[in-house]
C-alpha positions as CSV (number, residue, x, y, z in Angstrom):
1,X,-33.7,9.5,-9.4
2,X,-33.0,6.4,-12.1
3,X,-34.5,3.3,-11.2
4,X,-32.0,0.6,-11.0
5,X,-33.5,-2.2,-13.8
6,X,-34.3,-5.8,-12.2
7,X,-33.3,-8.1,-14.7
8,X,-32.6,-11.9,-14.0
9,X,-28.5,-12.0,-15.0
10,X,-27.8,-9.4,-11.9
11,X,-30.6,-10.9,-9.1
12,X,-29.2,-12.8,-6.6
13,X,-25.7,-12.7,-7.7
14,X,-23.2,-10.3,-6.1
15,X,-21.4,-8.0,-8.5
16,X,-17.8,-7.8,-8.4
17,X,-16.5,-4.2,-8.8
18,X,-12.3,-3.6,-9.6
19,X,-10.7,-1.2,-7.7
20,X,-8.8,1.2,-10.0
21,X,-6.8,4.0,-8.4
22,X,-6.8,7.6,-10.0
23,X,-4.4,10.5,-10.9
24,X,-1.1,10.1,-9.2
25,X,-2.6,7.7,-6.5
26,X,-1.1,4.7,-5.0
27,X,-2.9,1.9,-3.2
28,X,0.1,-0.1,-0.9
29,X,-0.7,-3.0,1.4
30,X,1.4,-2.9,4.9
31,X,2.9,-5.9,7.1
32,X,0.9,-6.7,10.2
33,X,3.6,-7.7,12.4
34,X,2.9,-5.4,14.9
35,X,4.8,-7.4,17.5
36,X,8.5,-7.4,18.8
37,X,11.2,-7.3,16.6
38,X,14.8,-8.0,15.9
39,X,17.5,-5.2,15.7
40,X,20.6,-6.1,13.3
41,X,22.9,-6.8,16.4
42,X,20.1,-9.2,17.4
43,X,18.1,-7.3,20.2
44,X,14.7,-7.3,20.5
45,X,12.8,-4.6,20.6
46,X,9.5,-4.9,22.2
47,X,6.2,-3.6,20.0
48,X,5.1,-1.1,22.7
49,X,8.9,0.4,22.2
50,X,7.8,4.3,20.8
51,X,10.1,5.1,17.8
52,X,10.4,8.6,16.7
53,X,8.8,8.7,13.3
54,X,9.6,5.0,11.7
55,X,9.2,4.9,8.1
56,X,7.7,1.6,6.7
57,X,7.9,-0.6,3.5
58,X,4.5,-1.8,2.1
59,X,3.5,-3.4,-0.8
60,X,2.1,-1.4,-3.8
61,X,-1.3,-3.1,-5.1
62,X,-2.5,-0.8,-7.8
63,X,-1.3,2.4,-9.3
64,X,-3.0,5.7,-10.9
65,X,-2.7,6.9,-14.4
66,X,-0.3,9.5,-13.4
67,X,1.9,7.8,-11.4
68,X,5.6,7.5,-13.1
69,X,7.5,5.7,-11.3
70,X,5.7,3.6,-9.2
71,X,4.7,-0.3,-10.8
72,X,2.7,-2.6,-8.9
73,X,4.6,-5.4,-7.6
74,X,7.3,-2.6,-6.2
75,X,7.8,-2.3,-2.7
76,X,7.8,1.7,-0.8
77,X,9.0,3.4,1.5
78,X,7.1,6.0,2.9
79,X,5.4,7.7,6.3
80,X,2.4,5.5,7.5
81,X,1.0,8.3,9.7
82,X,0.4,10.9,6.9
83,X,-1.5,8.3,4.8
84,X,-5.2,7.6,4.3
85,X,-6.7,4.4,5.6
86,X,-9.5,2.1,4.0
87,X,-10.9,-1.3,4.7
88,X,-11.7,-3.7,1.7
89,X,-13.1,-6.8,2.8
90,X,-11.6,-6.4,6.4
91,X,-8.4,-5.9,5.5
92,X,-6.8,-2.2,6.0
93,X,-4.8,-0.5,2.9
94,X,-3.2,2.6,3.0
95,X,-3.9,5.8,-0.1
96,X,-1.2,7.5,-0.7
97,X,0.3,10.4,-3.3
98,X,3.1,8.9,-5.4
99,X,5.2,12.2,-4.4
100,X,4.7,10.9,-0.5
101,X,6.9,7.9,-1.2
102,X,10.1,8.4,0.0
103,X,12.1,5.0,-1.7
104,X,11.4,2.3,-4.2
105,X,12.8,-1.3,-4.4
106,X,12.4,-3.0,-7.4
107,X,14.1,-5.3,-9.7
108,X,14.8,-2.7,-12.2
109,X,18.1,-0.9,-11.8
110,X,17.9,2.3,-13.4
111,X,18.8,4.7,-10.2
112,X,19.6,2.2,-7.6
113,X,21.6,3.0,-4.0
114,X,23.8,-0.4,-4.5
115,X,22.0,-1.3,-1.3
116,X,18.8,-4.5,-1.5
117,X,16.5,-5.5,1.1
């Protein structure tokens, strides 16, 4: 086992470490507004309301090396109940595959719908 060296420059101080993702992963940041909200016709539909299998737009943080089509900055669409949680700094994340995203919306317009959020 290799001794970890106590010099002065790292005592005391906490050490900052970057999240990088890997391979084709993609780190994505959901909204928490779990409560009630408002259908297009402008009815309300309560939080505790079960939807069958709702698909969700999050916010990707960080990108893998193998990920092609996927930037940061881009928002997803995807499944949030076949995704990995983690907690970093008490804030959940999801860990997802780039092939798990269903849609992209971004500002580039290569293969767009016609449709914006």
């Amino acid at each position: 086992m290799a001794a970890v060296p106590d010099n002065e420059e790292t005592a005391g101080t906490d050490v900052k470490l970057e999240i990088q993702m890997l391979h084709d992963r993609v780190l994505v940041r959901t909204p928490t507004d779990e409560g009630e909200r408002r259908s297009s016709g402008g009815i309300v539909i309560p939080a505790t309301a079960q939807v069958a299998r709702r698909l969700t737009w999050g916010d990707v943080l960080g990108v893998g090396n193998n990920v092609r089509n996927v930037k940061v900055g881009d928002r997803v669409l995807f499944n949030p109940e076949d995704q990995f949680e983690v907690e970093i700094h008490g804030a959940g994340y999801l860990v997802m595959r780039e092939r798990d995203i269903h849609a992209l919306a971004t500002e580039r317009t290569e293969h767009g719908t016609g449709l914006y959020l």
